[in-house]
C-alpha positions as protocol buffer text, in pm:
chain_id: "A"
residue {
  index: 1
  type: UNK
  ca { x: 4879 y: -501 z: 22827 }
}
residue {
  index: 2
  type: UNK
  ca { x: 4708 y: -834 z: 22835 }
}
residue {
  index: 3
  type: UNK
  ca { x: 4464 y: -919 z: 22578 }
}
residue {
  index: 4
  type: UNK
  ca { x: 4085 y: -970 z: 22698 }
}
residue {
  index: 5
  type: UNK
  ca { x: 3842 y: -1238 z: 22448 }
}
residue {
  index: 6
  type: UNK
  ca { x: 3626 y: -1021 z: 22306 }
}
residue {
  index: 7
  type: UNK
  ca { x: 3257 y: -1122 z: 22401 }
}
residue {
  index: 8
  type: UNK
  ca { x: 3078 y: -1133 z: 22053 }
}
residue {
  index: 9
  type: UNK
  ca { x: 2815 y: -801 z: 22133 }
}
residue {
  index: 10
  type: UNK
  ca { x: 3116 y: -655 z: 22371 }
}
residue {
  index: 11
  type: UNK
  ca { x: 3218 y: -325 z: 22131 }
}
residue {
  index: 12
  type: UNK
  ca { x: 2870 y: -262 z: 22005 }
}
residue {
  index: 13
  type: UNK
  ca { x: 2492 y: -245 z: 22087 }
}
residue {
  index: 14
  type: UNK
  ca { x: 2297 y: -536 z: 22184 }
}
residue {
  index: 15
  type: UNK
  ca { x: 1987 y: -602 z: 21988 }
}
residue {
  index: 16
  type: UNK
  ca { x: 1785 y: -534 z: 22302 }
}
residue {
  index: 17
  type: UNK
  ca { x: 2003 y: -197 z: 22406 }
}
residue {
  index: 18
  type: UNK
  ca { x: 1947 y: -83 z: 21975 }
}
residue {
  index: 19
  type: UNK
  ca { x: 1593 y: -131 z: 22031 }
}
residue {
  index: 20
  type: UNK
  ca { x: 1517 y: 95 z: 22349 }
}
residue {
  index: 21
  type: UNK
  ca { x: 1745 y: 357 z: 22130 }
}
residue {
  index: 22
  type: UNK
  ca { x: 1493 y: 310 z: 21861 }
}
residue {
  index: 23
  type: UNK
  ca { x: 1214 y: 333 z: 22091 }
}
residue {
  index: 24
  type: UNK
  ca { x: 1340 y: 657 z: 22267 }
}
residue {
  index: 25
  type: UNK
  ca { x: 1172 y: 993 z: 22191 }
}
residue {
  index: 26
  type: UNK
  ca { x: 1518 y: 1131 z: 22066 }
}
residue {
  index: 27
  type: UNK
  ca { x: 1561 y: 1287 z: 21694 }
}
residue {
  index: 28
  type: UNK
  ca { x: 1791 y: 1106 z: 21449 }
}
residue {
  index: 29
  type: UNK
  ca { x: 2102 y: 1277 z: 21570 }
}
residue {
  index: 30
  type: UNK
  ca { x: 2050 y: 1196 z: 21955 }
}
residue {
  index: 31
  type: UNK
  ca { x: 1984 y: 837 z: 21845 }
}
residue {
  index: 32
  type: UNK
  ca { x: 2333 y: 856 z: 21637 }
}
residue {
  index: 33
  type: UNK
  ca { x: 2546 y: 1001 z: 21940 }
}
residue {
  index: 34
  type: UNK
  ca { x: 2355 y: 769 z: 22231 }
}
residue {
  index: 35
  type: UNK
  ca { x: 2432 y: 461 z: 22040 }
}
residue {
  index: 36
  type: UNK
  ca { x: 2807 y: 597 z: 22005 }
}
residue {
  index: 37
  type: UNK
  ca { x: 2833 y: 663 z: 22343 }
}
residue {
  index: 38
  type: UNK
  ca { x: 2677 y: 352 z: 22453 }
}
residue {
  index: 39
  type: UNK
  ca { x: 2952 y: 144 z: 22264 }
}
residue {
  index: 40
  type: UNK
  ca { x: 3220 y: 404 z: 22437 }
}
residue {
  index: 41
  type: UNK
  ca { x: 3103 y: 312 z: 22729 }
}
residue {
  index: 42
  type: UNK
  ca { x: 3149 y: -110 z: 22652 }
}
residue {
  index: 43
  type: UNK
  ca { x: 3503 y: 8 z: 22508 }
}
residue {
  index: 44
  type: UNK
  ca { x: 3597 y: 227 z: 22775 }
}
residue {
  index: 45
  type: UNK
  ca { x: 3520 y: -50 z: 23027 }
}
residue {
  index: 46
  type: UNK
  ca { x: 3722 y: -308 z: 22816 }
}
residue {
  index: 47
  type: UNK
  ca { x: 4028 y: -90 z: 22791 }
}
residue {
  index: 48
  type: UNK
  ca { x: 4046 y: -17 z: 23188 }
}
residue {
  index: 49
  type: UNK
  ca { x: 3997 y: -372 z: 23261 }
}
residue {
  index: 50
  type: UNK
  ca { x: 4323 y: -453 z: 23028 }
}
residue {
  index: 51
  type: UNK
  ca { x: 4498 y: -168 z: 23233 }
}
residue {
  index: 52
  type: UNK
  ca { x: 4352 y: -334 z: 23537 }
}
residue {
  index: 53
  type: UNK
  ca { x: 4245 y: 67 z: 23651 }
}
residue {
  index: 54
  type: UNK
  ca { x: 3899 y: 257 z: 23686 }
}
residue {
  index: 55
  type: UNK
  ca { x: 3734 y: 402 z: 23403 }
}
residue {
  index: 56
  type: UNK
  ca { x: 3785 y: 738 z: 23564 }
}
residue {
  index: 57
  type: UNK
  ca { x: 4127 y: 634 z: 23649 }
}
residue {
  index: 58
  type: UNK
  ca { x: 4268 y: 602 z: 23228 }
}
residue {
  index: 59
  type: UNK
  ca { x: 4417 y: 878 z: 23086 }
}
residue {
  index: 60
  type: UNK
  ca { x: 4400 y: 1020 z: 22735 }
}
residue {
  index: 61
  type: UNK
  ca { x: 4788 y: 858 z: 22649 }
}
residue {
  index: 62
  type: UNK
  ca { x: 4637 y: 549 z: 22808 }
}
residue {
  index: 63
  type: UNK
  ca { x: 4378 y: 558 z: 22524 }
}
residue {
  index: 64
  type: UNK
  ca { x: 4631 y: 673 z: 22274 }
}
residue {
  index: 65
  type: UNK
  ca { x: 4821 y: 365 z: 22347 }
}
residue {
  index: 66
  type: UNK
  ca { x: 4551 y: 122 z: 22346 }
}
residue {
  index: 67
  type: UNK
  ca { x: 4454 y: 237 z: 21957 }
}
residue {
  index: 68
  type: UNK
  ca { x: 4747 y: 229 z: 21877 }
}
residue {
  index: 69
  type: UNK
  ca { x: 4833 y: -137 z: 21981 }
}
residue {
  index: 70
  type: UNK
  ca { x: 4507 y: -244 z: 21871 }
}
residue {
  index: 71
  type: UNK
  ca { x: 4575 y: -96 z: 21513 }
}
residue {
  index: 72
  type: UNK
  ca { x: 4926 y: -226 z: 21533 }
}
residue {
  index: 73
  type: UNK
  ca { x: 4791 y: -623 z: 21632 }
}
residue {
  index: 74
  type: UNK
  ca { x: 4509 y: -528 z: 21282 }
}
residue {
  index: 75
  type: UNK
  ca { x: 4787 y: -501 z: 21115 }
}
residue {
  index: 76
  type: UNK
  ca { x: 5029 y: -709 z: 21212 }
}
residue {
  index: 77
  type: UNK
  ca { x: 4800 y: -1043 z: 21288 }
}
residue {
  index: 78
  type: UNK
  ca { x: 4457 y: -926 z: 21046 }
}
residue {
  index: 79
  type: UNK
  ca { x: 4098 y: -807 z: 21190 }
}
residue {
  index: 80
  type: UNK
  ca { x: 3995 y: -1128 z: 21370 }
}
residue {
  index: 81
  type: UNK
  ca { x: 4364 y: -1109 z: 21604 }
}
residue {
  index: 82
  type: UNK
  ca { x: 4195 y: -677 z: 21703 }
}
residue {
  index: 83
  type: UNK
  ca { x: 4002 y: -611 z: 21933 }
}
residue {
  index: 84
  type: UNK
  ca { x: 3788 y: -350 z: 21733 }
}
residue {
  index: 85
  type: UNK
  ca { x: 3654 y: -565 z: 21381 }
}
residue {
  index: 86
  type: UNK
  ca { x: 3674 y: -236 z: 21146 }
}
């Protein structure tokens, strides 16, 4: 698996994408789960491009694997070497 720069807004909502959640008619909850699945979305996309497949195309050991090398790389080389910065 080849290791894609992370773009600095490339895991999580833009400021622009946070404010149309904000300004949608959608209760606290909705808000919560379309800003998740917004940022699922970005992550999805970065984790097919590293497997070089569709989104549709990755599988859920594909996925497995990717945390698990990501949290591997956290530990091994610190936050800043990861892909996800939590």
């Amino acid at each position: 698996m080849d290791v894609i720069p992370q773009q600095p807004s490339a895991q999580f909502l833009t400021l622009e994408e946070s404010a149309k959640v904000d300004a949608a008619l959608l209760s606290s909850p909705e808000k919560f789960l379309t800003r998740l699945t917004i940022s699922s979305l970005k992550l999805l996309k970065h984790i097919a491009q590293e497997y070089g497949v569709a989104i549709e195309d990755l599988t859920a050991q594909q996925l497995i694997a990717w945390f698990e090398e990501d949290g591997k790389i956290r530990r091994e080389q610190g936050i800043e070497a990861s892909y996800l910065k939590w």
